[in-house]
N, C-alpha and C positions, 0 to 999 in steps of 0.2 A: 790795616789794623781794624777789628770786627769792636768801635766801641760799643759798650755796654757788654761783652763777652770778655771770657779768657784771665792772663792772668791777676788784671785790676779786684776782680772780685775776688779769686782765690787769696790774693796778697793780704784785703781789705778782710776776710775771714780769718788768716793768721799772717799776725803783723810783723812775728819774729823770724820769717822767711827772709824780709826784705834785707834786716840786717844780716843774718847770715848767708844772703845773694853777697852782698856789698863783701863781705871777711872775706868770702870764698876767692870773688872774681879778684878782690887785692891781691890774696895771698899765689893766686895761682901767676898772675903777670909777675907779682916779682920772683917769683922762683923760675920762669920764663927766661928774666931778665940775669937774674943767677945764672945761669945754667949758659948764659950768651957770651959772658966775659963780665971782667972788673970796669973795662973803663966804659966812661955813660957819659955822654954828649946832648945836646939839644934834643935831637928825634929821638934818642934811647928814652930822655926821661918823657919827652913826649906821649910814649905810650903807654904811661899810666888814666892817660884821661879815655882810655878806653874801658876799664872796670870803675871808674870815676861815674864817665857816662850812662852805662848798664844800670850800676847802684840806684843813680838818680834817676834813669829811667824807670825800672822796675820800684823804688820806694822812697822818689822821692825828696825830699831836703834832707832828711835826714843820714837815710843811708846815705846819700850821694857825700854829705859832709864825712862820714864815718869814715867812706872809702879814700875821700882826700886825706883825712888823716893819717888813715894806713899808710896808704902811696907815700907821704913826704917822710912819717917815719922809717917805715922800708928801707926808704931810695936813702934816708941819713945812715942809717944803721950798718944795712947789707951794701951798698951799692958810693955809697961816696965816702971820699979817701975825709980822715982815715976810718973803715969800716970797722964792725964792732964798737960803735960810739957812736953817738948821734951828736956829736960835733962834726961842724962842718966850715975846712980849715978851707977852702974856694970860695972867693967872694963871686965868682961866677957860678957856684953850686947851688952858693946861696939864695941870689937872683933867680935860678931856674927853680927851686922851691917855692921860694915865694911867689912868682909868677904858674907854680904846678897851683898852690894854694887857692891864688884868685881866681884861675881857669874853672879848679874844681867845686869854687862857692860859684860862678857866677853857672855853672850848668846844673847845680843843684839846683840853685832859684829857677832857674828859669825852667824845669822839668819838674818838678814841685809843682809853677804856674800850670804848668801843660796836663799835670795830672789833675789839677783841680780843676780845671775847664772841661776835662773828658768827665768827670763824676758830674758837671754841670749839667754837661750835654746829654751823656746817658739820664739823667732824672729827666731832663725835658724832654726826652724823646720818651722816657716811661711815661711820664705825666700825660705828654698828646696820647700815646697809645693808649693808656688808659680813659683820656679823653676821649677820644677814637672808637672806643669798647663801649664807652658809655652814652656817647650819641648816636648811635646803631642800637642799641638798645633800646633810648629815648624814640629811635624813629619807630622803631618796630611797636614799643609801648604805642603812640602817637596813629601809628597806620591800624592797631588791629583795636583804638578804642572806639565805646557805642557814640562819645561824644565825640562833637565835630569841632577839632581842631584847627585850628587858624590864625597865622603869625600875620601881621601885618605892619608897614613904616607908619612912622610919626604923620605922614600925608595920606593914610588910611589905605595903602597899594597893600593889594595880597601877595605875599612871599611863601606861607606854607598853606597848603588845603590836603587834610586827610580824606579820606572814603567814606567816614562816617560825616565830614562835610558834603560831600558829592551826593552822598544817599538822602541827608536831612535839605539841602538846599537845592539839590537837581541839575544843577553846577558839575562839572569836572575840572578839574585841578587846571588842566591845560584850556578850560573856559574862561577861568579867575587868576591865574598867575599874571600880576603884573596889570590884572585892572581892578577898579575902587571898591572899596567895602560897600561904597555907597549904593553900588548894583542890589545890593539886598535889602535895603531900608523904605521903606513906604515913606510916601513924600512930606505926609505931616508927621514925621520922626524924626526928619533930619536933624536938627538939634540936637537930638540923642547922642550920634557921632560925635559931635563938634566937641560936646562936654567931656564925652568920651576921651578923645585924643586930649583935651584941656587939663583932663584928671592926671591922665600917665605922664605929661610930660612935666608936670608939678612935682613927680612921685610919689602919690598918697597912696602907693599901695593898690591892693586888689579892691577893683568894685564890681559889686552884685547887679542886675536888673534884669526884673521882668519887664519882657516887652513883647513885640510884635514884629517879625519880618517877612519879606514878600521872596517866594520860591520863583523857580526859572519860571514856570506854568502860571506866574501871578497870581496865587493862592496866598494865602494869608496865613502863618501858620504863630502859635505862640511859644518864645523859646525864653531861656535862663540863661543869662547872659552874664561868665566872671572875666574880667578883662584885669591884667597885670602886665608890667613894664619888662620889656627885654632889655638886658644891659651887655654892655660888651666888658672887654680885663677891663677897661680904667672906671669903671664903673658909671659909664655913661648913660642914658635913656635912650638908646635907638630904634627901641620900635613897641611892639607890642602883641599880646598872644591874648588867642581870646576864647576858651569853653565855650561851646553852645549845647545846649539840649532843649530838645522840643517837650515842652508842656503844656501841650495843646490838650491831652486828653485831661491830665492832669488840671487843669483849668475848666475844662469842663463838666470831670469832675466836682470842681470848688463851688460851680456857679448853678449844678445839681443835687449839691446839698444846700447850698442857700436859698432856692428853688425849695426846696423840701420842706428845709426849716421853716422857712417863709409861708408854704400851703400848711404846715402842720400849727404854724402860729396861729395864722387869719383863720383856719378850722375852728382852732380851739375858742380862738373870741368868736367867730359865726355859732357856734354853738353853745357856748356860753357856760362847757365846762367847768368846773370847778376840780382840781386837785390836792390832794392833800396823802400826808405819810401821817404814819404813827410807828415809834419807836417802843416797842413792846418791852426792853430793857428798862430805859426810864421815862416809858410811860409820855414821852412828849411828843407834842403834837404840831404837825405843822402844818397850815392852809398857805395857798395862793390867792392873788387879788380876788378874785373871782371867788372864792368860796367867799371870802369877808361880803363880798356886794349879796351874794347870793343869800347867807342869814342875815343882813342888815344889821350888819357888826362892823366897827372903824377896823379898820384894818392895825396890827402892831407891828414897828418898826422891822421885825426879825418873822413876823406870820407866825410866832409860835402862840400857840391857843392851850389852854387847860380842855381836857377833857370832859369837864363838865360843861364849859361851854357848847358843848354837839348834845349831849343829853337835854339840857336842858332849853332844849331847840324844839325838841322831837315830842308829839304830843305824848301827854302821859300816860294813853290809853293803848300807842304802840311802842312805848318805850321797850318796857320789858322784853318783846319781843324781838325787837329788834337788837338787844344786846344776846340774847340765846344764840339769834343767829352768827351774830359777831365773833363770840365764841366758836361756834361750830368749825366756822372760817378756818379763823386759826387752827385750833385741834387738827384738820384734816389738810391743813398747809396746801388747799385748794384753791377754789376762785368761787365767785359768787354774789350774785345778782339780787339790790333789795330793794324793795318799794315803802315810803315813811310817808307820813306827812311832818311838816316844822309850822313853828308859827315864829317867821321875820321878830328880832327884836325892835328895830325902827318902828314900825307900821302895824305890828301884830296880825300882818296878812296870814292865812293859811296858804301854806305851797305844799307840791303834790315833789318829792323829788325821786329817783333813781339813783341807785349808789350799787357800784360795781368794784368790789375790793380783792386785791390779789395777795398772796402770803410771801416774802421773799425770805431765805430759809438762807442761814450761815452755816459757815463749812463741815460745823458739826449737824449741819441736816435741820433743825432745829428754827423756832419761827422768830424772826428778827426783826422785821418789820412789815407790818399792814398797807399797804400802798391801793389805795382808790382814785376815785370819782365821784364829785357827783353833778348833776343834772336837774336844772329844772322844768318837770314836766306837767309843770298845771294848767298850760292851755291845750295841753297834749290831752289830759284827758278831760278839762271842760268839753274839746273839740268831740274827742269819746261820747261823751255823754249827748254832746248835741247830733252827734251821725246817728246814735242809737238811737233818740227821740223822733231823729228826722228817717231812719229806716220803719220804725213804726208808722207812722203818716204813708211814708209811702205806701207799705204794703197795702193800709186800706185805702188809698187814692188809688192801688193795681186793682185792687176790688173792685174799687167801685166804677173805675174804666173797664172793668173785664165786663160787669151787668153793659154798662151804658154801649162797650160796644153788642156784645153780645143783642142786646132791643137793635138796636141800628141794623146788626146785618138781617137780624129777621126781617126787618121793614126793607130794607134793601131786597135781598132775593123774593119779599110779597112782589116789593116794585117792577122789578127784575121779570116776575113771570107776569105780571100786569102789563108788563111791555111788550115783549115777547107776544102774548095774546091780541095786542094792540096791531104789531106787527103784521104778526098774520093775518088779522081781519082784514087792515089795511092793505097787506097786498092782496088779498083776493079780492077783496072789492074795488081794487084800483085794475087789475089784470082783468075782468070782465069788459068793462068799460072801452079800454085800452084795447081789447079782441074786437070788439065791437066797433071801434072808431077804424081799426085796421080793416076790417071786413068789409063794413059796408064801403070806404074806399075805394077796394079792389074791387066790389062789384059793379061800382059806379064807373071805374074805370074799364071794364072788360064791358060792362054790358052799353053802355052811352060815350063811351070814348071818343071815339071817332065823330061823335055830336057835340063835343065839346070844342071850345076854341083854347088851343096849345096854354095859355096863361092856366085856364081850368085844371088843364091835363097836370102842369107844372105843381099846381098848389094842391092838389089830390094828393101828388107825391110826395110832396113834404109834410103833408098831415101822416100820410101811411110811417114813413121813416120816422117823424119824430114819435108817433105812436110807439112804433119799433126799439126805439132808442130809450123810450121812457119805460117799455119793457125789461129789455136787460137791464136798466139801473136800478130797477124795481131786485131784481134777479140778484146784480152782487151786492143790494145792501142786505138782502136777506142772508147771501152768502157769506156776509162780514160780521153778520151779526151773531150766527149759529157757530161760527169761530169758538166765540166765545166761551159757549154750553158744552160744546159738543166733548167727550174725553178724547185723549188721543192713545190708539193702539200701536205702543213703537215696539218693533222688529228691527231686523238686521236688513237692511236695506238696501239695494244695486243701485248705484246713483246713476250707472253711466245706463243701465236698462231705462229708465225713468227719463232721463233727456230724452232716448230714441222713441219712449209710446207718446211723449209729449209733441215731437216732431211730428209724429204722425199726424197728430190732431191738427196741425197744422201746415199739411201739403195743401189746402186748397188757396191758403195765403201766399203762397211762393210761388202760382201760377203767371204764366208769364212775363216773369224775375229772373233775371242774372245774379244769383244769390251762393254764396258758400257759406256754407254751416261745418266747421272743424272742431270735432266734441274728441277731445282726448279720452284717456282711460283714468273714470272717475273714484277716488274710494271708495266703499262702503258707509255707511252711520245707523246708527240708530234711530228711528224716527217714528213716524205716522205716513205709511206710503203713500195715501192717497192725496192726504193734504201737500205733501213735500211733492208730488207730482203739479197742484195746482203752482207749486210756485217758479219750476222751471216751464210750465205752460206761459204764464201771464210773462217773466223776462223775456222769453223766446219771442211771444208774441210781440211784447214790446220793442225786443231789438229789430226784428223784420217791418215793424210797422214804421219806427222813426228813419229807415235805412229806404223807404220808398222812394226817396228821390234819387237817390245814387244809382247811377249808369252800372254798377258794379258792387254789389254789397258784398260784405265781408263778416261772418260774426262766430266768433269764438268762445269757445263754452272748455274750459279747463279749471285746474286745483293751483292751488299755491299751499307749499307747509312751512307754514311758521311753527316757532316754537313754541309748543301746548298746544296749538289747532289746526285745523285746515280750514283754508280758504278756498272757497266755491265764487267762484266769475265767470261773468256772461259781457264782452265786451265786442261791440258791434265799431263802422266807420258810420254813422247814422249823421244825423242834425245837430246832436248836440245840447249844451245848455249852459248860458252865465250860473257859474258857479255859487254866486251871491245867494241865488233863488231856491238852492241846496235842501234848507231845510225845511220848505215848503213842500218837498215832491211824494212824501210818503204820509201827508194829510188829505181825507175823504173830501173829494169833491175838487180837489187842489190839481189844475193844470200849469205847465207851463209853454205849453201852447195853442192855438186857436183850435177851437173846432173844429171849424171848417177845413184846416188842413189837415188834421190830425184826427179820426175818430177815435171813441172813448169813451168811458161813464165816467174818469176819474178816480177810478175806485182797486184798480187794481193793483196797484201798489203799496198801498193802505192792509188790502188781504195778504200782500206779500208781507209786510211786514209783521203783520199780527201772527203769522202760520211761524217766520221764524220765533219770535219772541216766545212763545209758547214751546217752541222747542228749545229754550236756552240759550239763542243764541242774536247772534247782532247784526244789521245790514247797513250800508253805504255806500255810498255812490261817488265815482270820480267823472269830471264830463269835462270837455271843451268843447266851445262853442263853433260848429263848422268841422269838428276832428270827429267826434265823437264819446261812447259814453261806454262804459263798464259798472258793474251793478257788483259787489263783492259781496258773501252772507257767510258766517259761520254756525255751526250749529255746539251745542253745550258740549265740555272738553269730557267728559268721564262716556258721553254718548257716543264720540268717533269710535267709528272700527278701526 
């Protein structure tokens, strides 16, 4: 039998079926029983409890009673002697009656019970199904929500985790099923839980909390936490369900407006603002602390001011003025910027202020209220007045440094060529001398040499040489000096032609040496050719002279491009130099080694340096001591080709 189907519900939709089931199947057994013979024994009447049966089973107590009733009148009437009468003259007929009777009440009852158990059952099986319907629903609600859904026992053990728990926590369902909430809580929260669990099992209901939880990746993120009790039928506490949503941005949003508020507050006191409305309907006026400190007025309970308080602030000589513009303001429901002075009621100080007022206009367009500012700007323009007093001074302090330089460079470039002439007498009258000391030397030595005893011969020589010596330094101070004067004619320049005429000059210095000279392919510049030649002269010379000791010299002349220039280097395996002694090496007269090893006047580095300077640009030097040394120069950025 299909409960919950068939024909319980048809009977249950019309109810007068059942009794005429019950009439039908009576009537049709004793006509049955008609039709068999007159006499009726035990099992004859016995088979009235089969439309007895049916009745009850189909509808019930009632029918089932209806149809015993039938049955016993029937079987009196039709069927027991004497028939036509429902006297019934057999005490043994009687007995089987009576005993049809209680057969037929007791399977009434008891089918009655059995029909009411099946309408039990079928409800309870709708109920779950409908249950059934509605927790599939709830799961599917639960799997496709943004918030992260999460059942858990009275011992904080995870029982359910949706997708949007897995997405917000980093967790999967089959990560957390069955282990502690407490995977997610940062260690100084744990209390949180504790109260947690402490609240639901009280039953107080649903509770809120902002908090803090830690993701799989140990991140820290801020969530909205509603927690409420799960109950089972007897309406017990067993566990508990718990919303999450992350409020992380949202939080940071909070603390970006407080943040805000916060810089527009401490602004508005740094600056010392003053705000105030006027209600152009009735005319009232309202200030903030700061306007009250600002006219040196007590402030009132509520900030509202009369309006003649602000008039009668404003000197009387720009008052008027200042109300035209007021005016104007409004009329044109614009914005607009005004300069007053007020005299403080306290102190009767003058202040200089700023007021910038904007129109706000109601829904009919129309000017509703005055909304400004104001400012006070009286050291602002004290300070005005003192830049302007103090821009006067200057300009004639510019004057009167422009005379005072202007005498100075005169006297400078008289100095200047007084030197210069000084110079030159001086070498020439020092070079005659100096020819002279060199000469008669050599004649002394050609012509009486060999009359002489070796020590003589020795100290001839050293007179001739330092003679010699005191010539060329005579030579590159002049040449250092005309540096100076001289203008420079820059062209477009062959740097790598200019190393190889400079090498030239100096094959007699490479005689026999074991020397390499590696001069890559140098860019062009702009320059002064002749002087930019004296500077890869003196480095060349330089690298080949400090390289004389070495069994094997080695010296490299190439570019390097950095960005915005190029660099020119000349790096030798030479002698060397303590780096400490650096910035001594491109000062006149400045060695840093002996004479006697090293010839030299000191001075050619000094000309190196001045030939780049004059061109723009900067020189430096990298060395080790026993490695060697490299000489770097660039020359001015807009001059490179």
């Amino acid at each position: 039998m299909n409960i919950g189907q068939g024909q319980p519900q048809i009977l249950d939709r019309l109810p007068w079926i059942k009794y005429g089931v019950a009439v039908f199947l009576t009537c049709a057994m004793l006509l049955v029983r008609v039709l068999i013979g007159n006499r009726i024994d035990v099992p004859n009447l016995i088979i009235f409890i089969i439309p007895i049966i049916l009745s009850a089973y189909w509808g019930g107590l009632k029918p089932g009673l209806l149809a015993t009733l039938l049955s016993i009148a029937g079987a009196a009437f039709f069927i027991l002697n004497p028939t036509q009468s429902f006297y019934v003259a057999s005490t043994t007929h009687r007995i089987q009656l009576v005993f049809l009777s209680l057969i037929g009440g007791l399977i009434s009852v008891i089918c009655e019970k059995f029909l009411r158990e099946q309408v039990r059952v079928r409800t309870l099986l709708n109920e779950r199904q409908h249950d059934q319907t509605g927790l599939a629903h709830m799961a599917a609600i639960v799997q496709s929500s943004d918030d992260a859904i999460i059942s858990k026992t009275l011992d904080g053990i995870v029982t359910s985790w949706n997708a949007a728990a897995e997405e917000l926590f980093g967790y999967s369902a089959e990560e957390m099923l069955g282990r502690g909430i407490i995977l997610l809580i940062p260690p100084d929260r744990l209390d949180e839980e504790a109260d947690i669990l402490s609240h639901i099992r009280r039953g107080e209901g649903m509770r809120h909390l902002d908090t803090t939880r830690r993701r799989k990746d140990g991140t820290l993120i801020d969530v909205a936490i509603t927690t409420s009790a799960i109950k089972d039928a007897a309406g017990n506490i067993i566990g508990a369900s718990k919303i999450a949503r992350d409020i992380t941005e949202r939080k940071r949003a909070e603390a970006a407006l407080r943040d805000s508020e916060q810089r527009t507050r401490l602004a508005t006191e740094a600056t010392a603002v003053g705000i105030w409305e006027w209600n152009l309907e009735t005319n009232q006026v309202r200030w903030d602390t700061q306007m009250f400190r600002m006219y040196g007025i007590q402030p009132t309970q509520d900030g509202i001011v009369g309006y003649d308080v602000w008039r009668d602030a404003v000197l009387p000589e720009e008052l008027a003025l200042q109300e035209v513009a007021l005016q104007e303001t409004i009329q044109s429901l614009g914005r607009s910027t005004r300069l007053f002075r007020i005299k403080r009621h306290d102190d009767q100080a003058i202040r200089y202020i700023e007021a910038v007022e904007t129109v706000r206009i109601n829904a009919t367009e129309k000017a509703e209220w005055l909304v400004g500012t104001n400012l006070d700007v009286t050291e602002r323009k004290q300070m005005e007045q003192v830049m302007r007093d103090s821009e006067t001074r200057l300009q004639q302090l510019n004057t009167e440094l422009e005379q005072r330089v202007a005498r100075r460079t005169s006297q400078l470039e008289l100095a200047n060529k007084e030197l210069e002439a000084f110079s030159y007498s001086v070498s020439h009258d020092l070079r005659a001398p100096l020819r002279a000391i060199d000469g008669y030397s050599l004649a002394l030595t050609d012509d009486f040499g060999s009359h002489l005893p070796s020590e003589a011969q020795r100290l001839l020589q050293v007179i001739r040489n330092s003679a010699q010596q005191m010539g060329n330094l005579i030579d590159d101070l002049l040449t250092f000096a005309r540096l100076s004067r001289l203008p420079l004619s820059k062209q477009k320049v062959n740097m790598t032609s200019l190393v190889r005429d400079a090498l030239l000059l100096l094959q007699g210095e490479c005689v026999d040496r074991r020397i390499t000279i590696n001069v890559d392919d140098l860019p062009p510049c702009y320059g002064d050719a002749s002087v930019l030649k004296q500077v890869w002269v003196n480095l060349l010379s330089n690298a080949i002279k400090y390289t004389g000791k070495r069994e094997y010299a080695i010296i490299d002349v190439s570019v390097m491009n950095q960005p915005g220039e190029m660099v020119y280097f000349v790096r030798d395996n030479g002698t060397g130099f303590d780096m400490r002694y650096a910035d001594k090496l491109f000062g006149v007269f400045q060695r840093l080694h002996r004479a006697e090893d090293y010839e030299g006047t000191g001075v050619g580095l000094a000309i190196i340096q001045r030939i780049i300077h004059r061109h723009g640009g900067r020189i430096w030097v990298d060395s080790t001591e026993g490695v060697g040394t490299t000489f770097y120069f660039t020359l001015q950025e807009e001059t490179n080709a």
